[in-house]
NUDREN-227697 format. One record per residue: y negated, x, z of N, C-alpha, C, CB in turn; residue in one letter; residue number from 1. Coordinates in Angstrom, 3 decimals. Atoms other than C-alpha are relative to their C-alpha. Glycine has a CB too. Layout:
N
[site [Y; X; Z]; [Y; X; Z]; [Y; X; Z]; [Y; X; Z]; a; NUM] ...
***
This chain:
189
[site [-0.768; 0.462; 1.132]; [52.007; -20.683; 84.809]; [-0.355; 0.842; -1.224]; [-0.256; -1.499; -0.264]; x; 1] [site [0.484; -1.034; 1.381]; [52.376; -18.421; 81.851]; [0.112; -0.911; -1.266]; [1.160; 1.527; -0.288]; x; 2] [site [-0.104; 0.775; 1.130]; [51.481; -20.073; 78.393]; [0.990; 0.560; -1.098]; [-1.340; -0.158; -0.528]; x; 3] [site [-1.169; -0.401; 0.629]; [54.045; -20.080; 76.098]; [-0.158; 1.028; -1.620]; [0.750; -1.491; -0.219]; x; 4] [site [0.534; -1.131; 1.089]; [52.453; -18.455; 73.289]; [0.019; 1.586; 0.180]; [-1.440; -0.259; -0.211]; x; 5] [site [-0.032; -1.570; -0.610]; [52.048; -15.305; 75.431]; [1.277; 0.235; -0.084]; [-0.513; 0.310; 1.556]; x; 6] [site [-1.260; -0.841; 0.215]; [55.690; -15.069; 75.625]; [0.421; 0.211; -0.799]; [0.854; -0.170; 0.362]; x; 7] [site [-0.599; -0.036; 1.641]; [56.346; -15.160; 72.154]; [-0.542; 0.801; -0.443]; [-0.123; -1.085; -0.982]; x; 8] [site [0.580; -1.053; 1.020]; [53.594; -12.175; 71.561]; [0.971; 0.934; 1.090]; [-2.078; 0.301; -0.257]; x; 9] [site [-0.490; -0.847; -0.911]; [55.324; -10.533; 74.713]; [1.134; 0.369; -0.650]; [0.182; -0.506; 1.324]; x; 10] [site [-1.668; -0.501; 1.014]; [58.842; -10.542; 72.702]; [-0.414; 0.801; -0.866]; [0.950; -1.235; -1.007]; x; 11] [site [0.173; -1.046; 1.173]; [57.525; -9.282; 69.829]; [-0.612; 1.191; 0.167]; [-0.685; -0.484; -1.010]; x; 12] [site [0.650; -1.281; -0.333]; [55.236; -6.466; 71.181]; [1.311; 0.336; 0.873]; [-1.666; -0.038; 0.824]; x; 13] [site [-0.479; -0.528; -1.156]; [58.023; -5.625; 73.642]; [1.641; 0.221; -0.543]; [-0.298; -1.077; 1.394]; x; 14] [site [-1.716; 0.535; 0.172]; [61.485; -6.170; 71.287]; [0.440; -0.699; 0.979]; [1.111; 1.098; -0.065]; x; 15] [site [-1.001; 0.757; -0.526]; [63.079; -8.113; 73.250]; [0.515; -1.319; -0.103]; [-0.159; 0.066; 0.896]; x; 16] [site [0.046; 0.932; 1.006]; [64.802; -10.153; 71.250]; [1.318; -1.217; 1.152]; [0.599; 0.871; -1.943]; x; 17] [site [-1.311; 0.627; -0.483]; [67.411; -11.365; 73.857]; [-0.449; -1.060; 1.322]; [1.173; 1.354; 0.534]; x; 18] [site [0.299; 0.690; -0.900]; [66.885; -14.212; 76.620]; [0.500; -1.269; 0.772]; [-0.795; -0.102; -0.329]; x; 19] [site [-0.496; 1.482; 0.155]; [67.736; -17.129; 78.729]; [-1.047; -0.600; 0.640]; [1.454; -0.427; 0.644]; x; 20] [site [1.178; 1.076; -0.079]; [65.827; -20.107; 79.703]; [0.666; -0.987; 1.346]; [-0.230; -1.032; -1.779]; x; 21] [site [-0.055; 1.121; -0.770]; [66.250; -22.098; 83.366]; [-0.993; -0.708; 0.274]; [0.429; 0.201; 0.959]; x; 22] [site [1.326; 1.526; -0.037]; [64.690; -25.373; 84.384]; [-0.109; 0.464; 1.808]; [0.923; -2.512; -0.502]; x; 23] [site [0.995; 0.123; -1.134]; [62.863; -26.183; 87.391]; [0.812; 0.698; 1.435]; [-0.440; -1.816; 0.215]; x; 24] [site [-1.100; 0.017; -1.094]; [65.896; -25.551; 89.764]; [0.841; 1.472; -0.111]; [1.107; -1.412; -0.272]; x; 25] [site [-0.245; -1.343; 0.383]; [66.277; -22.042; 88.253]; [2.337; -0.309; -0.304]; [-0.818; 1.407; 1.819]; x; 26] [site [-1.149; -0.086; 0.975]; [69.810; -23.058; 86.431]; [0.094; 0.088; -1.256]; [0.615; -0.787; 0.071]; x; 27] [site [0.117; -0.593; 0.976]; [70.450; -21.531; 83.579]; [0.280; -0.995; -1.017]; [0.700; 1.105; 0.024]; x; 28] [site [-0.308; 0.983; 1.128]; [70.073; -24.111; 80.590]; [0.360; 0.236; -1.384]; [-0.968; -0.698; -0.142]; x; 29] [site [-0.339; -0.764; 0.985]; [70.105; -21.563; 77.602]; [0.429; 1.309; 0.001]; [-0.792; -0.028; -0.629]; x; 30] [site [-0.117; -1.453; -0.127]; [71.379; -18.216; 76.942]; [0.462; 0.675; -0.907]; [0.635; 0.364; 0.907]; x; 31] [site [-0.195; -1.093; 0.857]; [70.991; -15.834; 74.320]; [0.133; 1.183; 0.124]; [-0.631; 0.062; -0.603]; x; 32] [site [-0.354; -1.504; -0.223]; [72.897; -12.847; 74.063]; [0.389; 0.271; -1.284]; [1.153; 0.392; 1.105]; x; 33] [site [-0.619; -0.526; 1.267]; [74.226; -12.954; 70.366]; [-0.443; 1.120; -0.694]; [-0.025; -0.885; -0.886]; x; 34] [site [0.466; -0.511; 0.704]; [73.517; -10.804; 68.031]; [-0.374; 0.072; -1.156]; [0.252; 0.413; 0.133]; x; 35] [site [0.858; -0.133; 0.999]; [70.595; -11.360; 65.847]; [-1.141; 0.871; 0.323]; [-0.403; -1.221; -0.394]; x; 36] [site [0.712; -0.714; -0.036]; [67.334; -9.957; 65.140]; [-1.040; -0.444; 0.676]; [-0.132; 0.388; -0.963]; x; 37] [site [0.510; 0.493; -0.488]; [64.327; -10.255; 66.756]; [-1.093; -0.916; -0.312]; [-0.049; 0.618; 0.487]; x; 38] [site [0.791; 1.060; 0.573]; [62.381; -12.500; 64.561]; [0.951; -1.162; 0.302]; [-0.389; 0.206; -1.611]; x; 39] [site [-0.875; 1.309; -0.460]; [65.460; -14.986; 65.085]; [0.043; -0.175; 1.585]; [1.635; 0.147; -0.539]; x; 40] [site [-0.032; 0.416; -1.826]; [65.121; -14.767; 68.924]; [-1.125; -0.529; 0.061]; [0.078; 1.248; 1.287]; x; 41] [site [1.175; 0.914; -0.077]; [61.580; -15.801; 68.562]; [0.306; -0.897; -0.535]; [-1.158; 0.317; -0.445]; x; 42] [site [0.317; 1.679; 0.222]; [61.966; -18.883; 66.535]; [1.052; -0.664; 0.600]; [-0.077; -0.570; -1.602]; x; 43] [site [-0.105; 0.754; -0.934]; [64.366; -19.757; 68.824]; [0.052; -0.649; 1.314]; [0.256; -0.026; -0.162]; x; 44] [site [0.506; 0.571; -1.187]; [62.612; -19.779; 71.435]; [-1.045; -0.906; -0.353]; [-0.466; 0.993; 0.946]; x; 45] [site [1.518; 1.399; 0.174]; [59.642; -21.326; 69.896]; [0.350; -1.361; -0.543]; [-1.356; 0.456; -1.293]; x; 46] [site [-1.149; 1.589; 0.214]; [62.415; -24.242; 68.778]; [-0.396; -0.208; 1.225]; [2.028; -0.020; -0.279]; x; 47] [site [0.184; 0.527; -1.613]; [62.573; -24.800; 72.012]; [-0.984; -0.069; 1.380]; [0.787; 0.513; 0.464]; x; 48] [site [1.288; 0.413; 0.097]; [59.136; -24.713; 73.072]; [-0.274; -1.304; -0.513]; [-0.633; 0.839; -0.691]; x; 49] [site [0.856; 1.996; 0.963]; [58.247; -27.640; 70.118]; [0.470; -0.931; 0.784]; [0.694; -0.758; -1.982]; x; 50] [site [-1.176; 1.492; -0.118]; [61.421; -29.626; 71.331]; [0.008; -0.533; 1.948]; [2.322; 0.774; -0.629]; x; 51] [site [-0.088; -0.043; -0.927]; [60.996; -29.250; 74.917]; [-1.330; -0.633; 1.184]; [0.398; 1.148; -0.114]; x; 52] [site [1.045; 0.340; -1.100]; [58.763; -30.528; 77.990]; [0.070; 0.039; 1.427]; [-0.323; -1.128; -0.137]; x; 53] [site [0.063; -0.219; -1.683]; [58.166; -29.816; 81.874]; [0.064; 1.189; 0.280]; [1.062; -0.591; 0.857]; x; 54] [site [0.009; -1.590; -0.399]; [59.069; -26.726; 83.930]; [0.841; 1.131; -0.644]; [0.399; 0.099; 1.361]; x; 55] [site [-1.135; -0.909; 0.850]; [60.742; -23.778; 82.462]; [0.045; 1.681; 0.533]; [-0.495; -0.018; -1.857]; x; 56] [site [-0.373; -1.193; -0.794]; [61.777; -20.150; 83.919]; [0.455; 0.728; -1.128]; [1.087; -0.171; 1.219]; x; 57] [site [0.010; -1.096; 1.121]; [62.040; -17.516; 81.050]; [0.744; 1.480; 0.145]; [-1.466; 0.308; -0.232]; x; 58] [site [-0.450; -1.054; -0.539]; [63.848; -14.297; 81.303]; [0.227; 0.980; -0.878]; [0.980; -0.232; 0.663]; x; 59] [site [0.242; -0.320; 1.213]; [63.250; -11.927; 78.558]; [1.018; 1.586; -0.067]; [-1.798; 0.055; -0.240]; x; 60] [site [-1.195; -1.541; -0.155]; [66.059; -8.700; 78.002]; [-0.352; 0.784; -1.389]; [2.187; -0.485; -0.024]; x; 61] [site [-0.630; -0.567; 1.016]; [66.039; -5.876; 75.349]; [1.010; 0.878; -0.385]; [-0.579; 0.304; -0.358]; x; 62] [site [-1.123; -0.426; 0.108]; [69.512; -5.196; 75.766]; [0.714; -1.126; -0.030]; [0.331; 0.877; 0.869]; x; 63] [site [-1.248; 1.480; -0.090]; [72.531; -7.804; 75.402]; [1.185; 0.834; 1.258]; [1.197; -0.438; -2.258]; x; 64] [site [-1.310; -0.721; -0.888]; [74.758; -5.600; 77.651]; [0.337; -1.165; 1.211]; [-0.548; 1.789; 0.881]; x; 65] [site [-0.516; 1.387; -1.225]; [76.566; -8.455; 80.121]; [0.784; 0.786; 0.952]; [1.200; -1.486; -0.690]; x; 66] [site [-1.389; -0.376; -1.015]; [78.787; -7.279; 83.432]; [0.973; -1.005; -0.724]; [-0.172; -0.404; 1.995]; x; 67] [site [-1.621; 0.589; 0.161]; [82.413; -8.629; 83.671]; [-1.055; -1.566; 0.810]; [1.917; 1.179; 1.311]; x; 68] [site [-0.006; 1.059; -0.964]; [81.000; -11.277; 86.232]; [-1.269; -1.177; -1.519]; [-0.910; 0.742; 2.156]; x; 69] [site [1.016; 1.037; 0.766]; [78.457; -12.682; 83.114]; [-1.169; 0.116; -0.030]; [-0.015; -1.157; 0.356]; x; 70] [site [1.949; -0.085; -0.496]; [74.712; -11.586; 84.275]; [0.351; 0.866; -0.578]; [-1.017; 0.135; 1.597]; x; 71] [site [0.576; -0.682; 0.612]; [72.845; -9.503; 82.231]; [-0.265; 1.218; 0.875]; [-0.966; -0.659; -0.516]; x; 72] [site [0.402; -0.992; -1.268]; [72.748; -5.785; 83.804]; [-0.928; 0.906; -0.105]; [1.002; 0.783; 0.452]; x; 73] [site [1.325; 0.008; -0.048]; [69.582; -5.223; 82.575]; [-1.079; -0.643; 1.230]; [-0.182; -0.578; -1.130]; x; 74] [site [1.067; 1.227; -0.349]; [66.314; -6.503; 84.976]; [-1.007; -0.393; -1.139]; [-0.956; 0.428; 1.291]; x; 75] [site [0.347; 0.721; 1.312]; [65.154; -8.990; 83.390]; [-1.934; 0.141; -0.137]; [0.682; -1.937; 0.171]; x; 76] [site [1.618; 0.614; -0.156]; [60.657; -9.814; 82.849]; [0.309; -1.407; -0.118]; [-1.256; 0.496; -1.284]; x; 77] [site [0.102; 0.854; -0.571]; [60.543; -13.175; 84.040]; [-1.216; -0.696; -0.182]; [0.277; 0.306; 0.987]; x; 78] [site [1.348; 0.859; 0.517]; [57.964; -15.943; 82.753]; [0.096; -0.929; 0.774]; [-0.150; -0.564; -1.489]; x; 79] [site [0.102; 1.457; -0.460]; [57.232; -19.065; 84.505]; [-0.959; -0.837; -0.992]; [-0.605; -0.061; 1.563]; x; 80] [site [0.521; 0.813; 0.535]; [55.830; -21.938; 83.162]; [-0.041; -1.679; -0.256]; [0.128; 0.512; -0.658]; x; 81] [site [0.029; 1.661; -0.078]; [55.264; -25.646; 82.269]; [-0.352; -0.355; -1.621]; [-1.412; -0.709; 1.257]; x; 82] [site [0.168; 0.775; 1.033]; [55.317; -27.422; 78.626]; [-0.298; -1.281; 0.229]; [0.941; 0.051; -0.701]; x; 83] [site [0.910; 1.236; 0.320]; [52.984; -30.499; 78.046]; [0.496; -0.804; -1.660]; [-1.831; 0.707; -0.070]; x; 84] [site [-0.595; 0.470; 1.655]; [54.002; -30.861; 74.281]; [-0.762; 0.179; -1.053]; [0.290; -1.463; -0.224]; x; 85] [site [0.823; 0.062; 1.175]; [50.781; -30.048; 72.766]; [-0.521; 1.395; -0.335]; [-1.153; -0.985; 0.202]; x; 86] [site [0.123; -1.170; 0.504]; [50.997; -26.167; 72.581]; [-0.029; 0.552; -1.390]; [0.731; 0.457; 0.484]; x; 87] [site [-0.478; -0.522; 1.094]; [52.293; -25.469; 69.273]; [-0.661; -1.450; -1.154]; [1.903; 0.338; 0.206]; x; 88] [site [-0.022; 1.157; 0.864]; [50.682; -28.930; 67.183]; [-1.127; 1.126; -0.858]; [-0.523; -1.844; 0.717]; x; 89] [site [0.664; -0.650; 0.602]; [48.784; -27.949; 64.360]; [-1.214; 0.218; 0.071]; [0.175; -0.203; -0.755]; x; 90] [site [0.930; -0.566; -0.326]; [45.572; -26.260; 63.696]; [-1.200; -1.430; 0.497]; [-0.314; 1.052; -1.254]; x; 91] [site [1.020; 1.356; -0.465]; [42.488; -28.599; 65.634]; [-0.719; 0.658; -1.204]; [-0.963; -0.214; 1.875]; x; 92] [site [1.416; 0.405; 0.362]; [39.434; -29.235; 63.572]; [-1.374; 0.583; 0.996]; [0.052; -1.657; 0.062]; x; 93] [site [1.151; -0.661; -0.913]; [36.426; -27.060; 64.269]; [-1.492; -0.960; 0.028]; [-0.369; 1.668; -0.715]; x; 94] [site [1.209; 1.216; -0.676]; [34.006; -28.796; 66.494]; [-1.772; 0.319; -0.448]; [0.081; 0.150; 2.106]; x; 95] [site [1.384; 0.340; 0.247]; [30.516; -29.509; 65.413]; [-0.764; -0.959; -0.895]; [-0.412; 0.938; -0.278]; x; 96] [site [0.568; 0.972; 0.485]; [28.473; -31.531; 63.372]; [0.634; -0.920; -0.909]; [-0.920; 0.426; -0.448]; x; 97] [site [-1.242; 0.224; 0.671]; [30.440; -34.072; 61.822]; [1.062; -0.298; -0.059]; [0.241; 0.407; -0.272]; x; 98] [site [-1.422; 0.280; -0.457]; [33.490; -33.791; 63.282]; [-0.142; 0.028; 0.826]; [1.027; 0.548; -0.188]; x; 99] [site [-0.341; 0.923; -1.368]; [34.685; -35.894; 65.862]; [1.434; 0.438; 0.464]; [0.017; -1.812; -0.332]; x; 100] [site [-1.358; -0.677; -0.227]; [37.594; -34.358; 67.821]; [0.191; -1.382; 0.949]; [0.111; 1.858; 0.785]; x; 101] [site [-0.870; 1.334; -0.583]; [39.886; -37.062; 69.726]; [-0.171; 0.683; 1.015]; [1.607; -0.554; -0.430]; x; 102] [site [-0.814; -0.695; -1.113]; [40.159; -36.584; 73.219]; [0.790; -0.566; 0.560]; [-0.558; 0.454; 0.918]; x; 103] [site [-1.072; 0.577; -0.280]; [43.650; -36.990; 74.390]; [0.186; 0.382; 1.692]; [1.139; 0.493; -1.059]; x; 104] [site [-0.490; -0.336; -1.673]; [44.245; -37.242; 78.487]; [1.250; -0.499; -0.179]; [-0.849; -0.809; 1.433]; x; 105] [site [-1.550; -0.148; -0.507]; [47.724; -36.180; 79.342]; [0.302; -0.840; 1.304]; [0.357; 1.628; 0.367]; x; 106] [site [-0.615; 0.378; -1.248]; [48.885; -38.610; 82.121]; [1.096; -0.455; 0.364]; [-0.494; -0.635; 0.434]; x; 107] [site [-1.557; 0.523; -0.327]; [51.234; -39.618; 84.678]; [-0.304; -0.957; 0.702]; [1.081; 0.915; 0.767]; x; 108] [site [0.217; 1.142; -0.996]; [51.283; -42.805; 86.544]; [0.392; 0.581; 1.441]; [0.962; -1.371; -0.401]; x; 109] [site [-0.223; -0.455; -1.426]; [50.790; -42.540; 90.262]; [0.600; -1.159; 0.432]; [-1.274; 0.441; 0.888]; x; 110] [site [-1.086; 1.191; -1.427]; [52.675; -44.910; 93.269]; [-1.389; -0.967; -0.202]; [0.423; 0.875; 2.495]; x; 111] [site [1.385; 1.806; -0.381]; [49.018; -46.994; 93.313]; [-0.546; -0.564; -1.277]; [-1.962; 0.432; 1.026]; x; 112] [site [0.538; 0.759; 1.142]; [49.361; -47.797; 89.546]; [-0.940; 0.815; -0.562]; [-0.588; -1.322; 0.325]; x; 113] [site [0.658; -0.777; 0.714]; [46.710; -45.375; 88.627]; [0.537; 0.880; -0.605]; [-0.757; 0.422; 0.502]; x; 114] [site [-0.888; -0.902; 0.534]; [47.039; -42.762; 85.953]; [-1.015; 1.253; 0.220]; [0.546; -0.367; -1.604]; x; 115] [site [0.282; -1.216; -0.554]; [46.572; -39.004; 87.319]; [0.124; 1.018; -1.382]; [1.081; 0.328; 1.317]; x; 116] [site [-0.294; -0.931; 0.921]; [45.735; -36.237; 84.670]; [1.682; 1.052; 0.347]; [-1.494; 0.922; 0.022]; x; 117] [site [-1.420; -0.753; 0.047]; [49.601; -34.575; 83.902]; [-0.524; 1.562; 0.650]; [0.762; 0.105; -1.900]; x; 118] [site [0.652; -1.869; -0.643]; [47.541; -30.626; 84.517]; [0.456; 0.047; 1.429]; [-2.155; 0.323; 0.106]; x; 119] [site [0.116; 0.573; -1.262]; [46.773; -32.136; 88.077]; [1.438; 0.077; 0.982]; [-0.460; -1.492; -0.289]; x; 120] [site [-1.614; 0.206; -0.589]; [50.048; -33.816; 88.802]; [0.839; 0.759; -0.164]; [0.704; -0.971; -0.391]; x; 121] [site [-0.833; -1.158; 0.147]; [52.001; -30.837; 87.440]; [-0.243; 1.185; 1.241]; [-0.335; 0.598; -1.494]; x; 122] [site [0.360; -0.752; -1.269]; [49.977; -28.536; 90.272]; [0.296; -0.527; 1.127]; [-1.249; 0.255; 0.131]; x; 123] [site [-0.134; 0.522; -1.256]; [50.145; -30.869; 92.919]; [1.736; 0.009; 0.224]; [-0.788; -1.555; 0.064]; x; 124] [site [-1.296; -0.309; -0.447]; [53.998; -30.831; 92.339]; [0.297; 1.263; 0.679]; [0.781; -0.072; -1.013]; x; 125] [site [-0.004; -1.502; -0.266]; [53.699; -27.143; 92.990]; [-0.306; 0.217; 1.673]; [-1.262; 0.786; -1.022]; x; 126] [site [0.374; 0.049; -0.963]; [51.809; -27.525; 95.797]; [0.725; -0.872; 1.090]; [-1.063; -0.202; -0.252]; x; 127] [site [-0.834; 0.988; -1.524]; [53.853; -30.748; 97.686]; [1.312; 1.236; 0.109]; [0.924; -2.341; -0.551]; x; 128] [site [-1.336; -1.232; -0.437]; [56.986; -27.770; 97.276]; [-0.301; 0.948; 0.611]; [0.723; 0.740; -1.036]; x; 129] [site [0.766; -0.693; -1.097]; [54.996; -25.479; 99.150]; [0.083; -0.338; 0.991]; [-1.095; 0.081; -0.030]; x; 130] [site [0.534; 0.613; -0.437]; [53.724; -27.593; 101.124]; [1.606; -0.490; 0.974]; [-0.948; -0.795; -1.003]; x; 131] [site [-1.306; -0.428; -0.226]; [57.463; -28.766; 101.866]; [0.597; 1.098; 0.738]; [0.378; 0.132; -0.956]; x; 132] [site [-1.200; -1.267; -1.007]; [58.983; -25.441; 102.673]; [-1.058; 0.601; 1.012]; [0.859; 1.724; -1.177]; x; 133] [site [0.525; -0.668; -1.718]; [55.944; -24.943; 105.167]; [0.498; -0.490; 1.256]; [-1.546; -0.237; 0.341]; x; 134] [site [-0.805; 0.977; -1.139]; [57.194; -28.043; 107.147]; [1.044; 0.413; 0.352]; [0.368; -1.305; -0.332]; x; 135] [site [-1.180; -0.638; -0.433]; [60.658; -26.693; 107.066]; [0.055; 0.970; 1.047]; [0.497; 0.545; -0.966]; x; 136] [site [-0.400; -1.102; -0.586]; [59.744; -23.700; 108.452]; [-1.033; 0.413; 1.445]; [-0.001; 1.093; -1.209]; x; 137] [site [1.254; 0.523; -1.499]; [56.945; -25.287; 111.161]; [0.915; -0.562; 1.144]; [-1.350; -1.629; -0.458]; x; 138] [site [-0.997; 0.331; -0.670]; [59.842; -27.209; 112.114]; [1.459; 0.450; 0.886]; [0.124; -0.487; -0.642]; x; 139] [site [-0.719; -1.233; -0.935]; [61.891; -24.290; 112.887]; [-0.597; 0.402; 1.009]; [0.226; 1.231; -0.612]; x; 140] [site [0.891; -0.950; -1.476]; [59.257; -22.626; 115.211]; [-0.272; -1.566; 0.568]; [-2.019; 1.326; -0.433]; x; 141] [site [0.187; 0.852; -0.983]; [58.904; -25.973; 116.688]; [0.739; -0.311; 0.942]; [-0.216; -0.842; -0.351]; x; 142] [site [-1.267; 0.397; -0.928]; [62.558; -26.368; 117.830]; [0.160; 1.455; 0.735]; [1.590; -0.556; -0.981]; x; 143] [site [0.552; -1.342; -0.689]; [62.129; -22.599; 118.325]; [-0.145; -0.332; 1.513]; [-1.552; 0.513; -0.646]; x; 144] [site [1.060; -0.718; -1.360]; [59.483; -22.821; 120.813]; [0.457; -1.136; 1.007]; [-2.170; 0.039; -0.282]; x; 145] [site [-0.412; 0.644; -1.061]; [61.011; -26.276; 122.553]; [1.078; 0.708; 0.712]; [0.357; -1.244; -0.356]; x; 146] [site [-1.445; -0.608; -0.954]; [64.597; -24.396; 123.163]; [-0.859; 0.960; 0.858]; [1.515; 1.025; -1.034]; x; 147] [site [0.138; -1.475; -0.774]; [62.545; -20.994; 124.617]; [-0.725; -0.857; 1.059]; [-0.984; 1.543; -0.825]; x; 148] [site [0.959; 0.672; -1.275]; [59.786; -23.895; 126.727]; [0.976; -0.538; 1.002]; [-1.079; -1.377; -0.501]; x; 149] [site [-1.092; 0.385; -0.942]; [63.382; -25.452; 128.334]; [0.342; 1.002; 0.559]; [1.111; -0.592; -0.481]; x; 150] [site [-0.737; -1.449; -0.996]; [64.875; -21.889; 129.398]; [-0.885; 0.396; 0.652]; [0.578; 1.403; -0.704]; x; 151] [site [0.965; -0.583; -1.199]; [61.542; -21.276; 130.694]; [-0.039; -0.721; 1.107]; [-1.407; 0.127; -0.336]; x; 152] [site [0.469; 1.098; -1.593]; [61.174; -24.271; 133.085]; [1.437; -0.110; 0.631]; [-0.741; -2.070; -0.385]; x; 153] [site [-0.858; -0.248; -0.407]; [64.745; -23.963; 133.615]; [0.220; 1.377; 1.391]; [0.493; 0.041; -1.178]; x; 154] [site [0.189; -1.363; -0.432]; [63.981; -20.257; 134.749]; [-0.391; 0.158; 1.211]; [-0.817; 0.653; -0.703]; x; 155] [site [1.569; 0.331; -0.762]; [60.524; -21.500; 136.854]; [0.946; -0.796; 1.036]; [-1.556; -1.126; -1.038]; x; 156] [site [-0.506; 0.454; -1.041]; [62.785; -23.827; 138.790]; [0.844; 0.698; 0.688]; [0.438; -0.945; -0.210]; x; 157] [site [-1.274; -0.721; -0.795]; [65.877; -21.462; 139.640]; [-1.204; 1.178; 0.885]; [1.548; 0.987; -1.406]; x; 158] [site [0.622; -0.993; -0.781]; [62.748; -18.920; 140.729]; [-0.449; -0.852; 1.171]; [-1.177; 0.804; -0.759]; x; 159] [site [0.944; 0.974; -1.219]; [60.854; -21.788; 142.920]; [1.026; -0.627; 0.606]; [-1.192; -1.277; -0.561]; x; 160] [site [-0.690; 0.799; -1.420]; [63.784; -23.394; 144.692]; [1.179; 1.600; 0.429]; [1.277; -2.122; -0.617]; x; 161] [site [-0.460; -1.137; -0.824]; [64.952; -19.397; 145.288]; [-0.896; 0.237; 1.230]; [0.045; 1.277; -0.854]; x; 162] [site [0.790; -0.203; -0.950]; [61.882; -18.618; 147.040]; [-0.639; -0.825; 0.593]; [-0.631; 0.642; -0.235]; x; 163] [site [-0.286; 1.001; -0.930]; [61.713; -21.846; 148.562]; [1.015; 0.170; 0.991]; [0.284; -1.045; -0.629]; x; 164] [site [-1.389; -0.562; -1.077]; [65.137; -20.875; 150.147]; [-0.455; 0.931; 1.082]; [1.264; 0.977; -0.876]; x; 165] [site [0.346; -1.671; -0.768]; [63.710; -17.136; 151.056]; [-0.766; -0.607; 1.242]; [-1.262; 1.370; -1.104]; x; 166] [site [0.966; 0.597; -0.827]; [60.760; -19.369; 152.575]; [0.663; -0.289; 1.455]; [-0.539; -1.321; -0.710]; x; 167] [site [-0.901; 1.222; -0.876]; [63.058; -21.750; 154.651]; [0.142; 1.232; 0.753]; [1.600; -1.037; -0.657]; x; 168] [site [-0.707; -0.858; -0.870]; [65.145; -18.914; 155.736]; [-1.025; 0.960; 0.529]; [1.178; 0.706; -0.700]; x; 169] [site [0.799; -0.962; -0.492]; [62.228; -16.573; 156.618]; [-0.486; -0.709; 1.015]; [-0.964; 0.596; -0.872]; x; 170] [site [0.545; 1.325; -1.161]; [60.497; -19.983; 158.919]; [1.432; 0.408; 0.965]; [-0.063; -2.247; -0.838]; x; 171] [site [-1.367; 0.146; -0.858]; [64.147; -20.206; 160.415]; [-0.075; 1.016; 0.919]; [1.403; 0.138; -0.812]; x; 172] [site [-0.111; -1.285; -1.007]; [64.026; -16.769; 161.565]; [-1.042; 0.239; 0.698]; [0.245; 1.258; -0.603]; x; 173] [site [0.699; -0.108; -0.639]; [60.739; -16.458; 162.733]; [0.228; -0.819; 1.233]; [-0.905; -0.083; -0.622]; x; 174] [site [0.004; 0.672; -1.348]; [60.997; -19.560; 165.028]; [1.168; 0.344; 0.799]; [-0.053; -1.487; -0.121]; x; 175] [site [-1.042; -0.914; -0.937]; [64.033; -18.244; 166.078]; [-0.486; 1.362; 1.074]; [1.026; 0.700; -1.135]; x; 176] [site [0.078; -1.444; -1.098]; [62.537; -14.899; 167.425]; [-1.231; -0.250; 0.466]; [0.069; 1.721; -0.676]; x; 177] [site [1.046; 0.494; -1.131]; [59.335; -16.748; 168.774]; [0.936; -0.934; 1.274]; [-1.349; -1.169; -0.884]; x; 178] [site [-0.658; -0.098; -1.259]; [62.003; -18.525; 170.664]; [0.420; 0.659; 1.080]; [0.569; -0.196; -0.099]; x; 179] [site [-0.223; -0.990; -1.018]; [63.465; -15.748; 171.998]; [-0.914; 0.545; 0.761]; [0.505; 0.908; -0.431]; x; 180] [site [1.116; -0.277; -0.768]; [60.527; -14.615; 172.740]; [-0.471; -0.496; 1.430]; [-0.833; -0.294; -0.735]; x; 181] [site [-0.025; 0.722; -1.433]; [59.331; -16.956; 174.858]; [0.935; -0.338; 0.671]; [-0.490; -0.999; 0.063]; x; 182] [site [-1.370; 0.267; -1.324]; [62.625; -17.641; 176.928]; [-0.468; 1.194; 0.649]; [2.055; 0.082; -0.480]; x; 183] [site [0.297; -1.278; -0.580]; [61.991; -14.087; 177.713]; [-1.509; 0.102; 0.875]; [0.030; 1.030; -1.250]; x; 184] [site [0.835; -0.113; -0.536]; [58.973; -14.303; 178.596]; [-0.693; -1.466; 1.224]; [-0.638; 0.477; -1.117]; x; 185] [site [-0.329; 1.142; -0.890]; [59.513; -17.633; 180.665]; [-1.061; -0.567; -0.419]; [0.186; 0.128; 1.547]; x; 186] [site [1.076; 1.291; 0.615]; [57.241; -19.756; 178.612]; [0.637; -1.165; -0.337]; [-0.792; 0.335; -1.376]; x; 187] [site [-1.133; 0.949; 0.270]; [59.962; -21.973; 177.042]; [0.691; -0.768; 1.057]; [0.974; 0.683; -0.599]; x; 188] [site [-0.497; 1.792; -1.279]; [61.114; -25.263; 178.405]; [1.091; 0.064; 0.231]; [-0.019; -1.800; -0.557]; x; 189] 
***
């Protein structure tokens, strides 16, 4: 997660005054292409920083040039990140003798009524979506490997009741030419 401060020195060391902003689901919620300067592209991104909270996807341009179809045909630098709400509050109080700093825990209520530090629960979201598209894709090689384990035993039987056959018919013929045999040789009843 990139802190949001960094992207706001990244604009300015980098011009790039132009940008848009999707949420968690990577759809595009803002999008600046107008034309101002680049002190006005920062404060409004850092508007929207103060005003804002949860996941956020960043996409930083120093060109406005758009195709016909609407995307930017620039590549873009690309931020990720997460707002809490307490990035931008004003200056803390320097700690030491004297002064008593507050401490504020960010939480979220869990399913068992307890409350889970927000940091935490913000990672662990990260992680159950992971976590998620591993199952998805465990569950593929699982149906995978049942369809290829059926064509195999499918396979195993058409080979074992072939050479079961070969068997049969190879017995058949032998006792056949030990018959003959013995008739010939006047042993046979």
């Amino acid at each position: 997660m990139t802190d949001p401060l960094y992207i706001l020195d990244f604009m300015r060391e980098n011009d790039m005054r132009f940008f848009t902003i999707s949420n968690s689901f990577d759809r595009e919620t803002v999008k600046q292409f107008g034309d101002h300067s680049l002190d006005e592209g920062i404060q409004k991104l850092e508007k929207f920083f103060k005003h804002n909270k949860g996941f956020f996807r960043v996409k930083l341009y120093s060109v406005s040039d758009i195709k016909r179809d609407g995307t930017p045909s620039q590549k873009p630098c690309i931020f990720e990140g997460s707002i809490v709400g307490d990035e931008f509050k004003k200056e803390k109080p320097v700690n030491g003798l004297g002064n008593v700093e507050n401490v504020v825990h960010h939480s979220a209520p869990s399913p068992t009524g307890a409350h889970v530090d927000l940091n935490k629960y913000l990672d662990k979201h990260e992680v159950v979506s992971e976590l998620r598209a591993s199952i998805v894709r465990l569950e593929m090689e699982l149906s995978h490997a049942k369809e290829n384990h059926a064509r195999e035993i499918e396979q195993h039987k058409k080979d074992a009741e072939s050479k079961l056959k070969e068997a049969t018919d190879s017995n058949a013929m032998f006792g056949q030419g030990i018959s003959m045999l013995m008739s010939r040789m006047g042993v046979a009843e």
